[in-house]
C-alpha positions as CSV (number, residue, x, y, z in Angstrom):
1,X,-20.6,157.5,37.6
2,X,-24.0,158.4,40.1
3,X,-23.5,155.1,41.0
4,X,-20.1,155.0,41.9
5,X,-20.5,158.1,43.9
6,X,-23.7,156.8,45.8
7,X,-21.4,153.9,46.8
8,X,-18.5,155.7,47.6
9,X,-20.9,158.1,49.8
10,X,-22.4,154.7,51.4
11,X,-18.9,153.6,52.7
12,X,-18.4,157.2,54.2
13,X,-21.4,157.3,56.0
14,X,-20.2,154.3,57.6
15,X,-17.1,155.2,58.7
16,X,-18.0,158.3,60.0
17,X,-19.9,157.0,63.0
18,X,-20.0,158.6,66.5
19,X,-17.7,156.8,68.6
20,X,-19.1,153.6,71.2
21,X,-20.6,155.2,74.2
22,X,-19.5,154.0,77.7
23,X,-22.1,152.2,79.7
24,X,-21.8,153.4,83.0
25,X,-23.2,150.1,84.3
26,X,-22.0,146.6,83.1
27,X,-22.6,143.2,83.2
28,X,-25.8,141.0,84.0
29,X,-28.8,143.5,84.8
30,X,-32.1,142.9,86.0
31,X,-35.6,144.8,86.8
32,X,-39.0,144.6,86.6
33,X,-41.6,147.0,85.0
34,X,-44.8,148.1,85.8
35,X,-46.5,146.1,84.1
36,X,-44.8,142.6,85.7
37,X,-42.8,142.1,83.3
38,X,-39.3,141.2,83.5
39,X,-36.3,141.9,82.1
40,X,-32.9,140.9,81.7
41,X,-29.7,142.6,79.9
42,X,-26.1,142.1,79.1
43,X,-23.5,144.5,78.7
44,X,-20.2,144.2,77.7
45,X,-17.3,145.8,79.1
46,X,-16.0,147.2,76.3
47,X,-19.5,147.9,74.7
48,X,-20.0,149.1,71.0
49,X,-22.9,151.6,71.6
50,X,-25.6,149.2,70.4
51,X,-28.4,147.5,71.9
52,X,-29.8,144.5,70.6
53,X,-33.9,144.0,72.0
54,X,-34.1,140.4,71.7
55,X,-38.1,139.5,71.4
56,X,-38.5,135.6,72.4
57,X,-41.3,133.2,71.4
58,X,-44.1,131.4,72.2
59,X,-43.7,129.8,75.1
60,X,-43.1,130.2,79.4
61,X,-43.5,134.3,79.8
62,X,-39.4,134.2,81.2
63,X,-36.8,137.0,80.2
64,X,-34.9,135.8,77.5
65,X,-32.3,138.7,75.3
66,X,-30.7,136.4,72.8
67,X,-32.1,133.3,71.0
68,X,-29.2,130.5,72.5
69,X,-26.1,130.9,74.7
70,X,-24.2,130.4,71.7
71,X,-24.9,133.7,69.7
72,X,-25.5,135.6,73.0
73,X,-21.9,134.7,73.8
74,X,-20.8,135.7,70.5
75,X,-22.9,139.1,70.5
76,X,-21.2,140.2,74.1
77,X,-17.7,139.5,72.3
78,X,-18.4,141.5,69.5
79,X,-19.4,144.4,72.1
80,X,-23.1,144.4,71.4
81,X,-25.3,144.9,74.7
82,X,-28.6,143.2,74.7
83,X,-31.6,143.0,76.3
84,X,-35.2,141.2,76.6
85,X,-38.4,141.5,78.9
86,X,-40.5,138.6,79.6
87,X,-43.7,139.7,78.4
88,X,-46.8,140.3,80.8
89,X,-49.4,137.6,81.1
90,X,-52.2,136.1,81.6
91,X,-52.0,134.2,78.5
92,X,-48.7,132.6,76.5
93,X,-50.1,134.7,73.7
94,X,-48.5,137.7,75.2
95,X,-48.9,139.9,71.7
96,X,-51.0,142.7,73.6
97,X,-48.2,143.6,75.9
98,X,-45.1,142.2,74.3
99,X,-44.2,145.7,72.6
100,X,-44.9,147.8,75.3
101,X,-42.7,145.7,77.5
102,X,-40.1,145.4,75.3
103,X,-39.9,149.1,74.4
104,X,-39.9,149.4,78.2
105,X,-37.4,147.0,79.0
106,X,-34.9,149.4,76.0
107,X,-36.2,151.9,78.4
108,X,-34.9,150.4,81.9
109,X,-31.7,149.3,80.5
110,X,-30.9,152.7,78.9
111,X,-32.0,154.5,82.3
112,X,-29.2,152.4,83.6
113,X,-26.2,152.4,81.5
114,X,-26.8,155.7,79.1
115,X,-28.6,155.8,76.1
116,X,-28.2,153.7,73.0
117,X,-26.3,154.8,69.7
118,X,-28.4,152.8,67.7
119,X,-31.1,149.7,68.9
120,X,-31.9,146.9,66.6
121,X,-34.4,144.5,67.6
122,X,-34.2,140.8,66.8
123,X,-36.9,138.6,67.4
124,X,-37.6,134.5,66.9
125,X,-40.7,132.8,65.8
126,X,-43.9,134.6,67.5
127,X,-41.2,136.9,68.7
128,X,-40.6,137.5,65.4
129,X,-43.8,138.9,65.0
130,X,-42.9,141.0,67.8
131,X,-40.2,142.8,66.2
132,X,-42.1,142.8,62.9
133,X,-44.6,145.2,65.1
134,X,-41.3,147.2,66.6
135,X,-41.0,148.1,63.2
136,X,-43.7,150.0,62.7
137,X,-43.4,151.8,65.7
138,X,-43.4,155.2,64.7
139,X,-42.1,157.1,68.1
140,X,-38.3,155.3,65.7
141,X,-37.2,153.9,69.3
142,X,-35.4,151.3,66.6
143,X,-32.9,151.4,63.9
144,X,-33.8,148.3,62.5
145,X,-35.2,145.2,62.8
146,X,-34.4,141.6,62.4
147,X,-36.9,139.4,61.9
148,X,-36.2,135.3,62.4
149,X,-38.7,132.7,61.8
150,X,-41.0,134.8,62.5
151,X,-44.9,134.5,62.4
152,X,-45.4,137.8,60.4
153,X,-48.1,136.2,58.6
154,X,-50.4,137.2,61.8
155,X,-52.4,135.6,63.9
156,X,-55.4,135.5,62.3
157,X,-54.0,133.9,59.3
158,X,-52.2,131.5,61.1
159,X,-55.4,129.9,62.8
160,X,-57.1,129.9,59.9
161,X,-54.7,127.7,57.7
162,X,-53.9,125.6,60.8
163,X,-58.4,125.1,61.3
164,X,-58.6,124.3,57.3
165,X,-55.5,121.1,58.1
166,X,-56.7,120.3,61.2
167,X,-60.2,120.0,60.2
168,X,-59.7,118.1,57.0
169,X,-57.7,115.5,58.9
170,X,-60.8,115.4,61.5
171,X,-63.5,115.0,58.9
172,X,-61.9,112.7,56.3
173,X,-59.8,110.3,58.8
174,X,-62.5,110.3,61.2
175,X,-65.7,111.5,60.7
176,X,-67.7,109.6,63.2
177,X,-65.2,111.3,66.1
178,X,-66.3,114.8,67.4
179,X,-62.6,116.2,67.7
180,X,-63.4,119.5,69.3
181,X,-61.1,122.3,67.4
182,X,-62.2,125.5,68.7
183,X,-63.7,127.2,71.9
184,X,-61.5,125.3,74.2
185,X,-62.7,125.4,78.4
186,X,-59.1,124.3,79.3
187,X,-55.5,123.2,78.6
188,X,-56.2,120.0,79.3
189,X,-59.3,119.9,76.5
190,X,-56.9,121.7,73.7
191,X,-53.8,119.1,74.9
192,X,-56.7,116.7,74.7
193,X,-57.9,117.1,71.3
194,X,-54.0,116.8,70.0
195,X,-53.4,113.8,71.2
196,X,-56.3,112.6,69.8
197,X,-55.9,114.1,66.1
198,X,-52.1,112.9,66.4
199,X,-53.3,109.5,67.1
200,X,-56.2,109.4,64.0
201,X,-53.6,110.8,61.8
202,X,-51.1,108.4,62.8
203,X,-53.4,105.4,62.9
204,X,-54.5,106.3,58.8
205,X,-51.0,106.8,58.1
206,X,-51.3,102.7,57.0
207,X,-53.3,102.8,54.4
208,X,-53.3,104.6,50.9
209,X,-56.2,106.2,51.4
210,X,-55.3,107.4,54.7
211,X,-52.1,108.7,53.2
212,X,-53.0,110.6,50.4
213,X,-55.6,112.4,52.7
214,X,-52.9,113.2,55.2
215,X,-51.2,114.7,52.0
216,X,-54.2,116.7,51.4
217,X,-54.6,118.3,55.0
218,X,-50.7,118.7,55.3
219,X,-51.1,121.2,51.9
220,X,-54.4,123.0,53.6
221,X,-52.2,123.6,56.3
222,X,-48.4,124.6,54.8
223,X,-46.4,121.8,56.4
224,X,-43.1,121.2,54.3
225,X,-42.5,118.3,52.5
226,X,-38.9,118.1,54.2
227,X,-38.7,117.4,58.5
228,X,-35.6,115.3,58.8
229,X,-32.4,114.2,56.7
230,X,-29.9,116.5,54.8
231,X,-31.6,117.1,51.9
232,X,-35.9,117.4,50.9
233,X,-37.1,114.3,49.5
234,X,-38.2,114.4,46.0
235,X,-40.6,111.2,45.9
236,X,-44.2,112.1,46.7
237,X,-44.6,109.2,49.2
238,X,-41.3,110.1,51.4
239,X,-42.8,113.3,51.4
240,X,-46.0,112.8,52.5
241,X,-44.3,110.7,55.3
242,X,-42.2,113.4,56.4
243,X,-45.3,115.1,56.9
244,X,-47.1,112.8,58.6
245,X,-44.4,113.0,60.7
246,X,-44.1,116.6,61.6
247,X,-47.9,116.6,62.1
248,X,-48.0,113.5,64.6
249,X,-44.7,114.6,66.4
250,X,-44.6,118.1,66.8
251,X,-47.0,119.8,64.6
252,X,-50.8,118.9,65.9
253,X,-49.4,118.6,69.8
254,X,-47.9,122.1,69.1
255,X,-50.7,124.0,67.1
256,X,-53.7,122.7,68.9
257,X,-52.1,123.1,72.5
258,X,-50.9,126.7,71.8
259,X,-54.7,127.4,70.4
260,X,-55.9,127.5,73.9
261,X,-53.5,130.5,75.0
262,X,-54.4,132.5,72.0
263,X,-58.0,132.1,72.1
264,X,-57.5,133.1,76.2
265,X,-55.8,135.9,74.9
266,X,-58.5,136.9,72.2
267,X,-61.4,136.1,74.6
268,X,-62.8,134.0,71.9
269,X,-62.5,131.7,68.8
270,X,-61.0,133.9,65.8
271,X,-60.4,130.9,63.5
272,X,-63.2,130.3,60.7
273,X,-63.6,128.2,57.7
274,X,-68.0,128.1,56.7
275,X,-68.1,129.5,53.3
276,X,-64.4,128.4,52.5
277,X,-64.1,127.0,49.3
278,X,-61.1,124.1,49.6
279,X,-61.1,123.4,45.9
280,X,-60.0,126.6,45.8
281,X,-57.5,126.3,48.4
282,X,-55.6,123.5,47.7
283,X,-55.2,125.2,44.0
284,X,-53.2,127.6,45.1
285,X,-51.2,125.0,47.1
286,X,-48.0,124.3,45.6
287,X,-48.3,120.7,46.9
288,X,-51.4,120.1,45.1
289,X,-49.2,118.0,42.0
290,X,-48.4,115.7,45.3
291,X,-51.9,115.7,47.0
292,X,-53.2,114.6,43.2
293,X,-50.8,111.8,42.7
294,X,-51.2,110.3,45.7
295,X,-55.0,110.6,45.7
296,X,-55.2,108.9,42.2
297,X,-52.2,106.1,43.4
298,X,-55.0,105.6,46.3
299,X,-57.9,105.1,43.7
300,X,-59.9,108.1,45.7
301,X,-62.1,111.2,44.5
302,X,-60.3,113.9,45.6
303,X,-63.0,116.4,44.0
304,X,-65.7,114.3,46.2
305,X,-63.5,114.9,49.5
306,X,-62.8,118.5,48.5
307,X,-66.5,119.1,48.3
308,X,-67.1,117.4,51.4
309,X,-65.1,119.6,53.1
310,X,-66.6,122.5,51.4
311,X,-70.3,121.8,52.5
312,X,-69.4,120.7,55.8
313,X,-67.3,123.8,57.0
314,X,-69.2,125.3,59.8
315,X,-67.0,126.8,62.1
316,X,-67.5,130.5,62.9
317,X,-64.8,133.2,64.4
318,X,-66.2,135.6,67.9
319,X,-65.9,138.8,66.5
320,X,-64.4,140.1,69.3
321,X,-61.7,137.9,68.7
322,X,-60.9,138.7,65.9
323,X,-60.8,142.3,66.3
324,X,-58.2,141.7,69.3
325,X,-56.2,139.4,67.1
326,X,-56.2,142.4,64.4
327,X,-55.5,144.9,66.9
328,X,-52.6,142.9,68.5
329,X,-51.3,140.4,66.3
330,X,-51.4,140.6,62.8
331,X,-49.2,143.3,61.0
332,X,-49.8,146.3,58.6
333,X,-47.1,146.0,56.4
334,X,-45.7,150.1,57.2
335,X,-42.9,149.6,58.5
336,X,-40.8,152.6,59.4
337,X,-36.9,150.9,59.4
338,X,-35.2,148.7,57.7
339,X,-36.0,145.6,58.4
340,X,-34.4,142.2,57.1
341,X,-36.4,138.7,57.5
342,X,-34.7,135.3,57.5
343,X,-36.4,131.7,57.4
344,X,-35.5,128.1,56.9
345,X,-37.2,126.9,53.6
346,X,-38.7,124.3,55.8
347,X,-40.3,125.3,58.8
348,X,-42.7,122.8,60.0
349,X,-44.4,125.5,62.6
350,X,-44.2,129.0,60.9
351,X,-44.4,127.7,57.2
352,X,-41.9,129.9,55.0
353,X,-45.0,131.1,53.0
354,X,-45.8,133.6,55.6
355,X,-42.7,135.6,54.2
356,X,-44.8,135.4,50.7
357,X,-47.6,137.0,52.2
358,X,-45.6,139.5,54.4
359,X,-43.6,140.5,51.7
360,X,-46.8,141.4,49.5
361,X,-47.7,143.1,52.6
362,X,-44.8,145.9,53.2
363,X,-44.6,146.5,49.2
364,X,-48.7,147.0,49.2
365,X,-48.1,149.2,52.1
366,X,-45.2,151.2,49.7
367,X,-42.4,149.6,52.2
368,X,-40.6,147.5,49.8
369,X,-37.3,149.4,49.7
370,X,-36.9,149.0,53.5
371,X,-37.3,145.0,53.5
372,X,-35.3,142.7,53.0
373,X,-35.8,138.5,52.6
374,X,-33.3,136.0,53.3
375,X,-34.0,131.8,53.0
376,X,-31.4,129.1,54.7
377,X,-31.6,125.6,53.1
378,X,-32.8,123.7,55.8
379,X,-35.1,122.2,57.5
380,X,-36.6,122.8,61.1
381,X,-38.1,125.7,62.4
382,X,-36.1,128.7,63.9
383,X,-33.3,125.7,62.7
384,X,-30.5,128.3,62.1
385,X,-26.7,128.1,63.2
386,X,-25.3,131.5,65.0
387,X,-23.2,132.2,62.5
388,X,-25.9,132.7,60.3
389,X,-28.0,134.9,62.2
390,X,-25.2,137.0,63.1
391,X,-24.1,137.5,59.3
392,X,-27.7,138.9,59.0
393,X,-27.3,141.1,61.9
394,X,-24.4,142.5,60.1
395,X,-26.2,142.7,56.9
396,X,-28.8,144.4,58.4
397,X,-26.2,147.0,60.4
398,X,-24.7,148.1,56.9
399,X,-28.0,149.1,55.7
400,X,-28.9,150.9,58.9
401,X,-25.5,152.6,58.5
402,X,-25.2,153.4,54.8
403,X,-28.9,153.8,54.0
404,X,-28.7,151.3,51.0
405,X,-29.0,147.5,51.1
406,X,-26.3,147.2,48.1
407,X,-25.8,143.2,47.6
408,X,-25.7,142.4,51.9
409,X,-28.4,140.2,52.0
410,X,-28.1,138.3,48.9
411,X,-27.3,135.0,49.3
412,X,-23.3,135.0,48.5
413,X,-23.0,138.1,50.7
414,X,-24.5,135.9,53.3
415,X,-22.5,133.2,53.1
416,X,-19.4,134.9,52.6
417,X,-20.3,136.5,56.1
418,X,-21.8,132.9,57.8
419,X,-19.1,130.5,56.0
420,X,-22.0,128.6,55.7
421,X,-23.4,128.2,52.7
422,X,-27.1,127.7,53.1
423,X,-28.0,130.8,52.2
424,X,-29.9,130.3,49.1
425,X,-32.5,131.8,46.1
426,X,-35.5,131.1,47.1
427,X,-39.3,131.2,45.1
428,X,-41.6,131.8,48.4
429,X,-45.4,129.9,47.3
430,X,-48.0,131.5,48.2
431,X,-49.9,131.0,52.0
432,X,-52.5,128.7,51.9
433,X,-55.6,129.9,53.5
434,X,-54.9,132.8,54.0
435,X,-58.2,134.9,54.3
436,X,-56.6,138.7,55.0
């Protein structure tokens, strides 16, 4: 009966909402704050009272409120007004103003067409990270978050586990060649030093050997087992050649490149491994049953190359680094709304066992009853279709209105709401290398 009643008091609560304020400016809206940053907004005609602070990823510092035209289209028909600054420079890595700006860009648009009935932000990949941070905010300028492929592992986790691949596939493919992985002067040395790595990895990609160590750095470093097709592969060799894949074609030319904006952004290296045991690691892999099978099909030690890496870790974080990174870009877990995360089960660039580690996060921080974590079957990262993001959005409104998740972000709920159906239980392994 307390049940029914607690339901029944849910569904009132979200009916008895104040009505949809009036903007009393519409349309496309620009500015610029004091900091530099831009910002751009949306607003719909007929607008519903909320604003949605769209937080965009890694890449050019440009105003950006929605992730593609297609959802923004389909966000301004449903009455929602939205909004996004640009971030403030001088690095890509924008994570020590991206919050200020994007609580200031809520700010401008608010000054310009009345204040907000509620404000959810939505952010993508390292924007996701962003909004991950929004939520924590505790001046409540949002109602909720939602959180999409995003890197809410942290910063200084993500170098770390992306070091412990890239240097395994440096010292075991190639250990005569001095691939420079940190402390880079320039661009051009980090976009360098991918090419490079890409090409070793691709050249060893022809033997066993070569293989079965790929296998080995792809596990150090979370990539998927799954990059292309409709369905994950279930052989360990297609597997590891998906892998190889994602590391040669997007991953390494990705990861290393963006390492020079973040360590520009730190004012130092913050990536370590000396004293890392990666026997250790790749146990807590849940690709080490692959990494093992292919290292015995390849006749090779793996315990030898393990140890190898082991005694021949040497690289050291700045401290300063670091303590930027953890000021800036790594979350606490408290968050102070609700807050709902979604993730391919593939993601090639922000592995899906950052959610594993974020979720351990929030409940350690006694947050658990706030989040929320949703997987899509697929493959690709931020590689979601509108209709599934907006079916979160939605999810994420009920519990914002009614103050209980109930069964919204469960997997059929999702569906129901995406006509989808990709929405799946998931198991989230646990992040390898992570050191925090």
């Amino acid at each position: 009966m307390r049940r029914f009643a607690a339901l029944l008091a849910a569904l009132l609560l979200a009916v008895v909402l104040a009505p949809p304020a009036a903007a009393e400016e519409t349309g496309h809206l620009t500015g610029t704050l004091p900091s530099g940053a831009r910002w751009v907004a949306d607003v719909p005609e007929s607008w519903n009272g909320t604003i949605i602070l769209y937080s965009h990823g890694f890449g050019p510092l440009e105003p950006q409120n929605a992730p593609d035209a297609d959802t923004a289209r389909a966000l301004l028909a449903d009455g929602y007004a939205l909004v996004g600054s640009s971030y403030s420079g001088p690095s890509l890595w924008a994570l020590e103003s991206a919050v200020r700006d994007q609580f200031g860009a809520l700010a401008a648009l608010e000054a310009r067409i009345g204040p907000a009935h509620r404000t959810l932000a939505w952010g993508t990949s390292m924007g996701g990270l962003v909004s991950a941070l929004e939520a924590e905010d505790a001046r409540h300028r949002i109602d909720g978050a939602l959180t999409t492929c995003g890197l809410v592992g942290g910063a200084l986790n993500l170098n770390n586990y992306q070091l412990d691949g890239e240097y395994a596939l440096s010292r075991l493919l190639a250990p005569g060649q001095d691939v420079k992985l940190v402390r880079y002067g320039s661009q051009d040395e980090a976009n360098a030093a991918a090419a490079t790595l890409a090409g070793i990895t691709n050249a060893a990609q022809a033997t066993p050997a070569g293989r079965a160590r790929i296998a080995l750095a792809a596990a150090l470093m979370n990539v998927p087992t799954w990059y292309t097709g409709d369905a994950a592969p279930r052989d360990y060799e297609t597997q590891e050649q998906q892998q190889e894949q994602a590391l040669t074609q997007f991953v390494l030319g990705f990861v290393l490149s963006g390492r020079y904006q973040v360590e520009l952004a730190a004012g130092g290296n913050s990536a370590a491994n000396a004293g890392v045991d990666y026997r250790a690691l790749l146990e807590r892999s849940s690709h080490a049953p692959q990494v093992k099978a292919l290292y015995r099909r390849a006749g090779l030690d793996l315990q030898a190359d393990l140890a190898a890496l082991t005694r021949d870790a040497d690289v050291k974080a700045d401290p300063r680094a670091v303590a930027t990174l953890a000021r800036t870009s790594v979350p606490t877990g408290r968050i102070r709304v609700p807050e709902l995360t979604i993730h391919t089960v593939a993601d090639q660039l922000v592995p899906v066992e950052q959610e594993n580690w974020y979720g351990r996060l929030v409940t350690g921080a006694g947050r658990g009853q706030l989040l929320r974590q949703a997987y899509v079957e697929g493959t690709g990262h931020c590689a979601f279709r509108p209709a599934e993001t907006i079916a979160a959005l939605h999810a994420l409104e009920f519990r914002v209105s009614t103050g209980i998740w109930a069964d919204r972000a469960e997997p059929e709920r999702l569906n129901a709401a995406a006509g989808t159906g990709r929405y799946v239980r998931f198991a989230v392994p646990p992040l390898t290398g992570a050191r925090r």
